[in-house]
C-alpha positions in Angstrom: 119.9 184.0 53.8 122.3 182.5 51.6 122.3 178.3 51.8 125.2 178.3 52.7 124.6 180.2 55.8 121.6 177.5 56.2 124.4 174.8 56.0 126.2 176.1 58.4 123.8 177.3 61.6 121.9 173.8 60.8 124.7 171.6 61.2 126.1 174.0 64.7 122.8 173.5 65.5 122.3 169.9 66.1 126.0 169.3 66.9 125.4 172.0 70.2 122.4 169.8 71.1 124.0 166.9 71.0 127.0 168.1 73.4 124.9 168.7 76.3 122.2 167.0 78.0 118.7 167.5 78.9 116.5 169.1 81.7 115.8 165.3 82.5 119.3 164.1 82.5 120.2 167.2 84.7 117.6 166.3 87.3 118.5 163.3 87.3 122.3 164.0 88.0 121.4 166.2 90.6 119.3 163.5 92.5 122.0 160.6 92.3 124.5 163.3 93.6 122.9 164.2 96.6 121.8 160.6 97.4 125.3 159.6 97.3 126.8 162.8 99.4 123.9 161.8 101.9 124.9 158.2 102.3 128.4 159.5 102.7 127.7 162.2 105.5 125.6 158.9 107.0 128.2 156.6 106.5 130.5 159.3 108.7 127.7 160.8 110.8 125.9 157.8 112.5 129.0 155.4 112.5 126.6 152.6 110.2 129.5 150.4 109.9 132.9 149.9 111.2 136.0 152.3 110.6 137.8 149.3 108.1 134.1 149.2 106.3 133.7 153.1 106.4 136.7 153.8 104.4 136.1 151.2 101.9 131.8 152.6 101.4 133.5 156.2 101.4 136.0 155.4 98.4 133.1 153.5 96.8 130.5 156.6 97.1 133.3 158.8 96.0 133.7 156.9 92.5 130.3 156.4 92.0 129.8 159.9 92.7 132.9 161.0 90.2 131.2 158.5 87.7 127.7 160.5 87.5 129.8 164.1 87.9 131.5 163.2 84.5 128.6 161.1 83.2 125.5 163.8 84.1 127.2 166.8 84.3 130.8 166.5 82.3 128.7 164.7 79.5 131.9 162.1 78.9 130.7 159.2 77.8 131.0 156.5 74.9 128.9 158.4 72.0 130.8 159.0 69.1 130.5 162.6 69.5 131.9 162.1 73.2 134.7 160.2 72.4 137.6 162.8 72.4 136.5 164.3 75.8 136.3 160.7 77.4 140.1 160.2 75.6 141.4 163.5 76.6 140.3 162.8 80.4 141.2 158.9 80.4 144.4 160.4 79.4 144.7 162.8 81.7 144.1 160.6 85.1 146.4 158.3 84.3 148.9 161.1 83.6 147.5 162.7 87.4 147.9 158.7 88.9 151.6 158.5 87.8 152.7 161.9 88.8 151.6 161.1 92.4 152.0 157.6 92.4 155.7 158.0 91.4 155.9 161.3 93.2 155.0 159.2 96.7 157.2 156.5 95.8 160.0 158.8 96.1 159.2 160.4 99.4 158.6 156.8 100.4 162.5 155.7 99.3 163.7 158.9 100.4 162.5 158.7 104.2 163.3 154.9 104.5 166.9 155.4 103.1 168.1 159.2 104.6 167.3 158.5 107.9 169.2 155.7 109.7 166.9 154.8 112.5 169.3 151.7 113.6 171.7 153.7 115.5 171.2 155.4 119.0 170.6 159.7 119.3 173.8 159.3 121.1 176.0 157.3 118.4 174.4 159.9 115.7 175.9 162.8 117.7 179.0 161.2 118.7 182.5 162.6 116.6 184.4 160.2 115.8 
């Protein structure tokens, strides 16, 4: 084997390590996961709290659950190594939260200003 062919499958080497995660972190992932789909299905399920409340927990298990998806699974995270994927999907979000932000905006404006709902069914049908 030539050195630089050494070179070369070292350095892949330790850079693949590094882009994904162990048996431990894995396991790990896997247990915060189902813990927080089980205290959602609870949340639901047994009515723990009221309907106001149970949104808000929902929303809250949702995040935390997106957080250990991207963090334990998606491996984005603050390394140095990590850095682009964290950029490319910070990036992409808030492209995804303007699009439908802006997009319900629209249908928003649209409904309250095409439809006049201060006149009578009989004055919108009448001909004159």
């Amino acid at each position: 084997m030539s050195p630089t062919n050494i070179t070369h499958s070292g350095s892949h080497g330790r850079g693949h390590d590094n882009s994904h995660g162990s048996l431990k972190s894995y396991m790990i992932g896997t247990m915060l996961s189902l813990v927080l789909t089980l205290l959602s299905f609870g949340v639901v399920m047994y009515h723990l709290v009221s309907p106001e409340t149970g949104l808000v927990a929902i929303v809250v298990l949702c995040v935390a659950q997106l957080v250990v998806q991207l963090v334990y699974f998606l491996h984005v995270g603050t390394a140095r190594s990590q850095r682009a994927n964290t950029g490319i999907f910070v990036c992409t979000a808030f492209l995804i939260v303007v699009i439908v932000g802006l997009s319900l905006w629209v249908m928003h404006n649209a409904n309250v200003n095409m439809m006049p709902t201060q006149i009578s069914i009989e004055r919108a049908l009448a001909r004159d």
